[in-house]
C-alpha positions in Angstrom: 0.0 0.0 0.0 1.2 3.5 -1.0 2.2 5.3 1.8 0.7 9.2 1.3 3.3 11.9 1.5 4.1 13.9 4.4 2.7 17.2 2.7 -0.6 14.9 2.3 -0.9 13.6 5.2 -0.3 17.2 7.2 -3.2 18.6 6.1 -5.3 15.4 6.4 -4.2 16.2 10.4 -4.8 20.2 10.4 -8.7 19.8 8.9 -9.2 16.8 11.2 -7.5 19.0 13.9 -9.4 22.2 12.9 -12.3 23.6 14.8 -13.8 25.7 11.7 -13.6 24.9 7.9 -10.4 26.4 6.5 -9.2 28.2 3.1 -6.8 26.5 1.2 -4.7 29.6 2.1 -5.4 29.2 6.1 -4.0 26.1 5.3 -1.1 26.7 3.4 0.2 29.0 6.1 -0.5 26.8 9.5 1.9 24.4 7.2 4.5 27.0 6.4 3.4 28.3 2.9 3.4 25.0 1.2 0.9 24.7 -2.0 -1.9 22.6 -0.7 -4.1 22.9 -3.6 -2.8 19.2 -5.4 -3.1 17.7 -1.2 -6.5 18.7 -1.2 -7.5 17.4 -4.3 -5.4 13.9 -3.2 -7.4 14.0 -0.2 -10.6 14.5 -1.9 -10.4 11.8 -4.1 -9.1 9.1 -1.4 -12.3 10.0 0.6 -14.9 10.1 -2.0 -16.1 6.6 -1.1 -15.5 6.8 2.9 -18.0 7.8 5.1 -17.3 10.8 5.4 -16.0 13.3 2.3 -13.4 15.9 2.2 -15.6 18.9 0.9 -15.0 22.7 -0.2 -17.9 24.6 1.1 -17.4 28.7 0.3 -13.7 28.1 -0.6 -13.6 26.8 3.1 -12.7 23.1 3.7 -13.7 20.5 5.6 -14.7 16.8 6.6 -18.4 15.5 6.5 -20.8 13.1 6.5 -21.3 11.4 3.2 -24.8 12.2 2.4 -25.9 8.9 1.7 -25.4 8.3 5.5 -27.2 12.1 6.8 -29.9 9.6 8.0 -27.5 8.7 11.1 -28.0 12.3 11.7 -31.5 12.9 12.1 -31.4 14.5 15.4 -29.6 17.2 13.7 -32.1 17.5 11.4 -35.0 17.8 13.7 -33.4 20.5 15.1 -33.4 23.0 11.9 -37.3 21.7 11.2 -38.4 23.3 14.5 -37.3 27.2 12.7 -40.2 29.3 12.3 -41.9 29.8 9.6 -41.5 33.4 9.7 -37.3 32.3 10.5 -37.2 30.4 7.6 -38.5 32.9 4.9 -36.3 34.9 6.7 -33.1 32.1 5.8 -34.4 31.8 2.3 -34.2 35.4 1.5 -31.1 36.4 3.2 -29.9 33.4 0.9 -31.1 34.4 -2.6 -30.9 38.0 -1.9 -27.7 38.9 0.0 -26.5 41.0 1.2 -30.1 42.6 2.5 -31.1 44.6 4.5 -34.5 44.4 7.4 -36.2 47.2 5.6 -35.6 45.0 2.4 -36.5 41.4 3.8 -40.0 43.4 5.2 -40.9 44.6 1.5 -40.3 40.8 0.4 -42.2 39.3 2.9 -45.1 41.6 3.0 -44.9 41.9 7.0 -42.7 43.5 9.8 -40.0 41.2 10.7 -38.8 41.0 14.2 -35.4 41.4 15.5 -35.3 38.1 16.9 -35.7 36.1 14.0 -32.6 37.9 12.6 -30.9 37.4 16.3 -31.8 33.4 16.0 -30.7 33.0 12.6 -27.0 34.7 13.4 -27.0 32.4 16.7 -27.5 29.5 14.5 -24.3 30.4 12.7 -26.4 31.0 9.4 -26.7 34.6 8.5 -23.8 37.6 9.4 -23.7 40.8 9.5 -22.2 41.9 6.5 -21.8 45.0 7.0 -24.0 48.5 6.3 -25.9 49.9 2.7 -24.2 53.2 1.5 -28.0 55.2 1.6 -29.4 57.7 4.3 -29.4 56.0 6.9 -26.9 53.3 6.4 -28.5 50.4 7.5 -27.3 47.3 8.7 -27.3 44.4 6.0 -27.3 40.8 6.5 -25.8 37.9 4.3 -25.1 34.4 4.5 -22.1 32.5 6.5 -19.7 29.0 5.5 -21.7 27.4 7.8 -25.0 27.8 6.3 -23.1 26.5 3.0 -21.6 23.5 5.2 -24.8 23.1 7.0 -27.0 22.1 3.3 -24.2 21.0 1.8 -23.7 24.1 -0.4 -20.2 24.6 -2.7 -21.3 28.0 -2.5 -24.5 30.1 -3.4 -24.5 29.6 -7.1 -25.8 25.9 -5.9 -29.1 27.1 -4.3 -31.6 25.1 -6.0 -34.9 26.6 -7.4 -38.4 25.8 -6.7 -38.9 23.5 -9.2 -35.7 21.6 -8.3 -36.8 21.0 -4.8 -40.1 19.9 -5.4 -38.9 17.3 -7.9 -36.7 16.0 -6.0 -39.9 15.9 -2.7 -38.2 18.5 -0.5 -40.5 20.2 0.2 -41.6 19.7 3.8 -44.3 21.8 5.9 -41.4 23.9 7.0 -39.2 23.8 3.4 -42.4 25.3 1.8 -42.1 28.4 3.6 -38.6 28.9 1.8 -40.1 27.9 -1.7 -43.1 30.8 -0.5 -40.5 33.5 0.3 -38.2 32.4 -2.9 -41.4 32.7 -5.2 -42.1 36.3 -3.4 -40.7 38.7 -5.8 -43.2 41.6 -4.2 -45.5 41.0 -6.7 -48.9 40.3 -4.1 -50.4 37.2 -5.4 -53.3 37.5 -3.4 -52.6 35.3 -0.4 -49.2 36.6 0.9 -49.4 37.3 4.5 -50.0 41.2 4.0 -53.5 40.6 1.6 -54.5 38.4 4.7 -54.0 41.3 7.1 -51.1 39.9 9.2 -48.8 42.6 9.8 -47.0 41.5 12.8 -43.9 38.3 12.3 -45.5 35.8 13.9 -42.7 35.5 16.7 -43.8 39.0 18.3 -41.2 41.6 18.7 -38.4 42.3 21.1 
């Protein structure tokens, strides 16, 4: 059995050893400046039929689960099922309309957003500020993070499937549907969004 080389091997131990994903340049410099780029894609290839998969996520790196085995993590995925409604519209158009601002999510959802459905998306790791919109006021926008990538599995933004996508593939779940409903909400008013039905308040109160 081939032995891998040292340079291989050393940043098999620094991702395995790392508490956050890391850029191929983090990683370059923890090991000195060496060109990690070919070790990466060595390492890539040697775990594409383990259980877990060397993955680039944002141009950050890092070890996962290999989908085909994400049922052994169900508990997990309880856990992002009990968002909101109002939370994950919230998610879905931070996502496909970053970097954004409150004022801006409101006028897509139709309704007042709450500050603590921001607050538990950032404590979730998800969404960022990112930083603030060069108009009067200059307010705060809001964007994605790596670990929302890394947490569905996301090379980067550009993979965000579309409605149709999702629903063909079945999922769409009670909760997923609220992200295909704030996706398909260009502000047009279709006649049930949640302002025609005389909400006005998120549903999770305000602080």
């Amino acid at each position: 059995m081939t032995r891998p080389d040292d340079l291989v091997r050393a940043v098999e131990a620094t991702l395995f050893a790392a508490e956050q994903p890391m850029t191929a340049e983090a990683i370059s410099a923890h090991l000195g400046g060496a060109e990690v780029k070919p070790a990466l894609a060595e390492l890539q290839a040697t775990y594409a039929e383990r259980g877990v998969h060397l993955v680039e996520r944002g141009k950050h790196w890092h070890f996962q689960t290999a989908p085909d085995l994400a049922h052994l993590l169900r508990r997990e995925r309880e856990e992002v099922r009990r968002l909101s409604r109002a939370a994950t519209e919230v998610l879905a158009i931070v996502a496909y309309h970053e970097p954004v601002s409150r004022a801006e999510i409101e006028s897509i959802r139709g309704v007042q957003t709450a500050k603590g459905t921001l607050d538990v998306l950032m404590e979730a790791g998800w969404v960022r500020i990112a930083g603030r919109r060069e108009v009067p006021g200059r307010p705060v926008i809001y964007a994605t993070t790596p670990e929302f990538l890394t947490h569905f599995g996301l090379e980067s933004r550009r993979d965000l499937p579309g409605i149709d996508e999702l629903r063909a593939a079945g999922l769409l779940d009670p909760v997923e549907d609220a992200l295909a409903a704030a996706m398909e909400v260009p502000g047009q008013g279709d006649g049930e969004s949640e302002v025609d039905s005389g909400e006005e308040q998120d549903e999770e109160g305000t602080d």
